[in-house]
N, C-alpha and C positions, 0 to 999 in steps of 0.2 A: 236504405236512404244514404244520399251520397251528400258531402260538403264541398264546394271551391273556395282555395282562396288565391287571392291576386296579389303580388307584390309588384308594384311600378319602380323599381330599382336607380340606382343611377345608370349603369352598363344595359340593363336590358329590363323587360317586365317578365316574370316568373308567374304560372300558373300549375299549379295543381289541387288533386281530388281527392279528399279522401272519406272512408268508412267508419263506422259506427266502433270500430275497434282501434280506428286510428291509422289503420292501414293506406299509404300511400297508393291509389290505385292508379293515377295516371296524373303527368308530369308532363310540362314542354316551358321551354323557355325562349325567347326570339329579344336579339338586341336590337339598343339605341342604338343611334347614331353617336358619333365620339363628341365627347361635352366640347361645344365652340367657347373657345376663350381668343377672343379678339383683342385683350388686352393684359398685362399680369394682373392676376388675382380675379379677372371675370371668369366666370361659367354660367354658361347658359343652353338651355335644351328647348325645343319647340313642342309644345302638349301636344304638338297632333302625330308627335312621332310616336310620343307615348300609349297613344289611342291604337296608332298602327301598330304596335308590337303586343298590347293586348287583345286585340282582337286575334292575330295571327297563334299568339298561344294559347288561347279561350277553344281555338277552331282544334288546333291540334292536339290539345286535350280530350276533349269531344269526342275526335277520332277513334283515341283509346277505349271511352266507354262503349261495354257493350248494354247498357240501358241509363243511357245520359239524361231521362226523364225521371231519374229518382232524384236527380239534383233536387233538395231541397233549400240551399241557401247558398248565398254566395259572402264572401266578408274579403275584405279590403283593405290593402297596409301596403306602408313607399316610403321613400326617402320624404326627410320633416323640409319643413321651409321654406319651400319653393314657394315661385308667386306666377301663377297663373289668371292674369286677367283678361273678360270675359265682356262684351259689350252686351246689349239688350235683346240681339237676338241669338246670345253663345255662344258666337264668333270667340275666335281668340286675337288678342292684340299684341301681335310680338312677340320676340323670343321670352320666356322663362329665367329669370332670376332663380339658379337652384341653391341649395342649403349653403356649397363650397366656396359661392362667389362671396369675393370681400371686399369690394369698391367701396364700402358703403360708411364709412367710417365718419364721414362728415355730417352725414346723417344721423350718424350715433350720437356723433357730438352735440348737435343741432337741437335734438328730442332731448339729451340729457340735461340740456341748459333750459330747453322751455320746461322743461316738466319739471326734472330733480332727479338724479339716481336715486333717491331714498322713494321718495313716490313710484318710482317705476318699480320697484322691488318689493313694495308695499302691493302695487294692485295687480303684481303680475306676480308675485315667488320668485322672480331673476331681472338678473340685470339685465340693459338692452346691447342685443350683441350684432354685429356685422353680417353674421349666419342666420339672425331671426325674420321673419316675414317684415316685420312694423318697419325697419328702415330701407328694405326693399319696396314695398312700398311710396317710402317717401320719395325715394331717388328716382322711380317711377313719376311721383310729380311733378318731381323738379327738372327732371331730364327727357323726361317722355310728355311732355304734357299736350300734345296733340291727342297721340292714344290715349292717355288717363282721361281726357277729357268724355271720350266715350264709353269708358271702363265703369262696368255696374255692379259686376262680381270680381271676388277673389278666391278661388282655388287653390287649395294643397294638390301637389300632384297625382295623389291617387283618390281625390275628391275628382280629379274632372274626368277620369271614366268611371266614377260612379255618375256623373253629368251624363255621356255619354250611355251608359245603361237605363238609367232611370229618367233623364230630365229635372233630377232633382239637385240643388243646391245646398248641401250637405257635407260635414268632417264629425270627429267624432270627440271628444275633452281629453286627449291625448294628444295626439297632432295638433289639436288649435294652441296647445299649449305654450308649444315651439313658436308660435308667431310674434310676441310679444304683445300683444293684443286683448291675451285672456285673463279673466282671473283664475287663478292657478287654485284657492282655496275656496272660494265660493264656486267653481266649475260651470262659468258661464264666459261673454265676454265683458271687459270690462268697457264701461261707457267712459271713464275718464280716456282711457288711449286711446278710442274712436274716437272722442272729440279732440284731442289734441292732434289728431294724424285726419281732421276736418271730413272724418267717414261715416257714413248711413249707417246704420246698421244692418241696413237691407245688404250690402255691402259684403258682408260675412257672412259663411254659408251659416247654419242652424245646427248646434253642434249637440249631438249626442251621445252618451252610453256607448261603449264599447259595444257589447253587444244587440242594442236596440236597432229592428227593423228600419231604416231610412227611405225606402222604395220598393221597387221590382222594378223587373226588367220589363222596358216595353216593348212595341211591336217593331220599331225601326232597330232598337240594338241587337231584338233577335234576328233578325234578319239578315243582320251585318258580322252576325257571331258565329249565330247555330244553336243560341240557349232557346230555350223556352222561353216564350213571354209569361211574365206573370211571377218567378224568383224571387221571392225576398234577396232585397241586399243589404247585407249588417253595414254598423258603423262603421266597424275594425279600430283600426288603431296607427302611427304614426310604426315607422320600421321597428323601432327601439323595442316601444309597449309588445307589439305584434310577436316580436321577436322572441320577446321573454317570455309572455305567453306561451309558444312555440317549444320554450326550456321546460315550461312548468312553474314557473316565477306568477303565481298567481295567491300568493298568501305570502306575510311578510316572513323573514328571516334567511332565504334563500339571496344568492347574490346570482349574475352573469356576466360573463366576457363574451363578446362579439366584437371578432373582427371582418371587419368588409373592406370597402374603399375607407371608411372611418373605422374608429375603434371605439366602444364602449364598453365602460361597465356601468352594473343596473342592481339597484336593489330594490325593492318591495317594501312600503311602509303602510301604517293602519291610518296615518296621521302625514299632514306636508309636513315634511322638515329641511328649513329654507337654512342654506349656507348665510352666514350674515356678510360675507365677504363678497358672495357670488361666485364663486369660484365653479361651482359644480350646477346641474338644474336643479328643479322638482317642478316637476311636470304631475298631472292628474294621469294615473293608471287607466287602461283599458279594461279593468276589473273595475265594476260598480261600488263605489266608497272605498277606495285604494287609491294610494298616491307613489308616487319612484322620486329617487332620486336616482341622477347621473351623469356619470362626466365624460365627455367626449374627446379622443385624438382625432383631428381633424387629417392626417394624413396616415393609417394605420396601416391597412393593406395597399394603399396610394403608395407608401413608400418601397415596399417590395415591388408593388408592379414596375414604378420606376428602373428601383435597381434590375428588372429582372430585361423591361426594355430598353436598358439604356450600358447595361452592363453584363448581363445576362447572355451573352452571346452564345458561348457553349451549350446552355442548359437550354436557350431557344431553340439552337440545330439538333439538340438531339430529342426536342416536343417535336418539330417536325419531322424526324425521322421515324418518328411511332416507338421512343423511346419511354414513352410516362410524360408526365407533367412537369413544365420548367419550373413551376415551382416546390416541386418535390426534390428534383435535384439542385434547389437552391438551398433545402433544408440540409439534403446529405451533404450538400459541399458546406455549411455552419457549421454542422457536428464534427466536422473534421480538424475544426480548432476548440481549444480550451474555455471555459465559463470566463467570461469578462473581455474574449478577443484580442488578450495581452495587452490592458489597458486601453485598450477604443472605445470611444464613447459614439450614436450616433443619435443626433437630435431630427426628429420625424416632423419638422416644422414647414413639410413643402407648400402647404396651403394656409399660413399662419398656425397657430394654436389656437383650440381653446380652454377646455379645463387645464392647466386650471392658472393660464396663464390670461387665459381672454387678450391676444393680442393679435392680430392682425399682420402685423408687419413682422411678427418674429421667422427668421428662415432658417433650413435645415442645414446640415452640413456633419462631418466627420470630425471630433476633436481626439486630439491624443496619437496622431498618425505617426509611424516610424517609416526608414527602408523594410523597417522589418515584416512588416504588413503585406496581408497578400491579400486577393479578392478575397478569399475564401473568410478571412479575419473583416475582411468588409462589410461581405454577407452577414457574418453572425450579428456584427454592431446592431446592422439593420433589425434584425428582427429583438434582441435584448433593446434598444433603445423605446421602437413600440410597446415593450411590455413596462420599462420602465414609466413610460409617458401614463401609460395605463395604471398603473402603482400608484401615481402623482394625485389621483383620481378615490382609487381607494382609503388612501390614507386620511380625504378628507371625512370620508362614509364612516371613520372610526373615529373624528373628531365630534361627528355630531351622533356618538352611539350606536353605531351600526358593524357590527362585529358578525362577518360570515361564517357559516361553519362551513359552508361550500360553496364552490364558484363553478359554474353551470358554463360551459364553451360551447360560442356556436362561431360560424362562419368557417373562414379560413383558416383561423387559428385553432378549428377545434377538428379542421381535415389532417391537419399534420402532426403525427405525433411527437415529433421534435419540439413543433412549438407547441403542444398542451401541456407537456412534462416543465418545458421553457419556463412556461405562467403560473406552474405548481411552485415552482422552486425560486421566483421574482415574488409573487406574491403572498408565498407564505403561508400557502391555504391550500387543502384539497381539492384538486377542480377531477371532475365527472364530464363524460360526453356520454350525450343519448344514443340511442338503437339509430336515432334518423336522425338526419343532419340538414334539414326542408329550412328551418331559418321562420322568418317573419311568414313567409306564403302559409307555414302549417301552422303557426299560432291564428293565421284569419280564419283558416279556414274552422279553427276550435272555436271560434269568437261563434262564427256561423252553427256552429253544431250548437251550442247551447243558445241561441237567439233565435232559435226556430224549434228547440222542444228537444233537440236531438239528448241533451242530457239533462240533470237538474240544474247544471250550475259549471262556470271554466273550472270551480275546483276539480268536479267532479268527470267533467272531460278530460284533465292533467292525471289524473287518477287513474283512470281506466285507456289514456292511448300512450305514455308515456313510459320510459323504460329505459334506465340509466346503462348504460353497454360496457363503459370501461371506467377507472380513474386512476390518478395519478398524483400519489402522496409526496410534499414536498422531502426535496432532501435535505436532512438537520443542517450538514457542513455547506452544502452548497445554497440555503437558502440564507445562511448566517453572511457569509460571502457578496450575492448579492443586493444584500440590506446595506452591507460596507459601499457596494458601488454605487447604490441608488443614493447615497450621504453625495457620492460626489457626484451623481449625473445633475442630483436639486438645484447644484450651486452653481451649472454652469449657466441658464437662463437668466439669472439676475446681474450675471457677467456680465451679459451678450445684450442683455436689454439695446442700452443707449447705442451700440452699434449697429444693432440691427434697427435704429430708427436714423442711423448716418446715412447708413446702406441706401435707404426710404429716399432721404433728402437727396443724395447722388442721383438718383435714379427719375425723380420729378424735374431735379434741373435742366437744364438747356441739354447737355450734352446725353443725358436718360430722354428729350423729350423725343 
């Protein structure tokens, strides 16, 4: 018996297959198109491009098997918060509001004054953020309301090729969590934020279990695919859940670091345990009676890619010359300077923040800059200021009891060993990387193995395909060191506040218009 799972990404959708052992049997990945941002702080992506890159690596998967009829399940995990609306007969209406776009601010305000922040954090577990579904939405009303006017559904982006496979309108109590929409403790949606955001219910897909059946595949997606008709499609889970899953983060006490285009960390609780401040989520787990918390950098691997396309030059010519990966030699050219970058601080603010600053308007930049500085001191900033941002995050996990004995790496940070060791020695804690490094696509795909029988349980799928490959014990003297920096990296945001909202007003003015 074989598993798929689907990651609908921001850069591209990821598909792979795997065995009862856990075994990675076949892989393909096919990208988006580049996220359109028509204005600062929009990003927007078209669901049908989404559709066209799953199917193209659904197809080329396929390829791989040589008996693609033991597919037994298929499970499903993407980037959280999009908003994909959907008229009566499917249609989609317009580009996509994804998680990163931050237009939406007045809308935050809008809701926060008719409802209350204390009600909103009451029926949802978090506060209302610029990143969440609900005021995506709204700005959709207010701004779009020719197409809301026809909009019947709402979609997470890797709910609407579960649309496309099944016809069914469907997410799972992980991803809807992210919308602001849900209730976070009772695991349903919440009817007071549907009625304040004047929404159906019909409105919201029907959200399920992590692991529970939501469909099959029907006759028109097999056809457009190459699966079988008739597949069970699991829940899955929102990228994060998926993800962690993916680690083994399926029973509480275990933490994880993921970095991608965002940066997280993720802990595993038996119970919600709500920030009273808001600083961080709690979202409901993709594990049946499990909840997470976690706090997000909203710009983690965004900011290396940046630096790497924007400054990167060297380390580009020599990817293009079949030299390795630019950002491998952006790691060598970091380690070539000292811990702390001789004083460089570098704030990873390109897309706002959010945990655990929740701001919108806060931007990045480089403090502490000499002649003495070279790229290479630039580099490292880069990658020590994400892990600090990341730290900002954790600290809260141990305000509200939550004490890791291990911190589980996935993505990009857990490719390079530069930066795993990096995040050993910032955070204070032993981080561990697994045998496979599949991400959110191989935790769906475990979702799927245990939602069709394949095991008794995700614990027990963690158990039997999972297998810790390396770790990396912090160093005493140099995790003491950056505890010293992380004292000053906290204090420069509260600085930078009120100028990074001058910045704002410069920028709205006449001569910004």
């Amino acid at each position: 018996m074989l598993w798929m799972g689907i990651d609908v990404g921001t850069g591209g959708t990821r598909a792979l297959v795997i065995n009862l052992k856990g075994e990675v049997v076949a892989s393909a990945s096919r990208p988006h198109p580049e996220i359109s941002m028509p204005r600062p702080l929009w990003a927007e992506q078209w669901a049908g491009d989404w559709w066209s890159a799953a199917k193209a690596a659904i197809q080329a998967v396929l390829a791989e098997l040589d008996t693609p009829s033991a597919l037994a399940g298929i499970g499903l995990t993407g980037q959280m918060h999009g908003v994909a609306l959907l008229d009566e007969r499917g249609e989609i209406l317009g580009p996509s509001l994804i998680w990163c776009d931050q237009r939406t601010q007045p809308q935050v305000d809008e809701l926060n004054q008719k409802i209350g922040p204390e009600r909103i954090l009451r029926n949802t577990a978090n506060p209302l953020l610029t990143g969440f579904s609900a005021p995506k939405i709204r700005w959709e009303q207010q701004q779009r309301p020719a197409e809301f006017a026809r909009a019947r559904h709402f979609l997470l982006p890797k709910d609407y090729i579960r649309f496309q496979l099944t016809g069914e309108y469907a997410t799972d109590v992980a991803d809807a969590s992210g919308t602001g929409l849900f209730d976070v403790l009772g695991r349903r949606w919440s009817a007071e934020m549907l009625a304040a955001l004047e929404l159906r219910e019909s409105f919201v897909p029907r959200a399920f279990e992590g692991p529970e059946i939501t469909g099959h595949v029907h006759a028109a997606a097999a056809a457009a695919t190459g699966l079988r008709a008739g597949i069970p499609v699991i829940a899955g889970g929102g990228d994060q859940a998926a993800g962690a899953i993916g680690s083994g983060l399926v029973e509480p006490g275990l933490a994880s670091s993921t970095i991608g285009t965002s940066g997280v960390v993720f802990a595993v609780t038996d119970q919600p345990r709500a920030d009273a401040h808001g600083r961080i989520h709690t979202f409901c787990h993709s594990v049946p009676g499990q909840w997470h918390v976690m706090g997000v950098t909203q710009g983690a691997g965004l900011s290396l890619r940046w630096f790497r396309d924007q400054l990167g030059g060297p380390e580009r010519q020599a990817e293009i010359a079949g030299g390795g990966d630019a950002y491998d030699h952006l790691a060598k050219l970091a380690a070539t300077t000292p811990p702390g970058a001789q004083g460089l601080f570098f704030l990873p603010y390109l897309m706002g923040e959010r945990a655990p600053h929740l701001d919108p308007l806060a931007r990045g930049g480089w403090i502490g800059l000499t002649a003495a500085h070279t790229r290479a001191h630039l580099a490292r900033a880069v990658f020590e200021g994400v892990t600090f941002s990341l730290r900002d995050s954790l600290a809260i996990f141990r305000e509200l009891g939550l004490e890791p004995t291990e911190i589980r790496l996935s993505g990009g940070g857990a490719r390079s060993s530069f930066w795993a060791a990096l995040q050993a020695d910032i955070f204070g804690v032993t981080c561990t990387r697994l045998s496979h490094t599949e991400g959110a696509a191989y935790g769906a795909a475990l979702l799927a193995m245990a939602g069709t029988g394949g095991t008794a349980s995700l614990a027990a799928a963690a158990a039997n395909c999972l297998r810790i490959a390396d770790s990396f014990t912090p160093d005493a003297q140099r995790a003491a060191d950056y505890t010293r920096r992380h004292q000053v990296y906290r204090e420069l945001y509260p600085r930078l506040r009120e100028t990074y909202r001058a910045i704002a007003a410069l920028e709205a003015g006449p001569a910004g218009s």
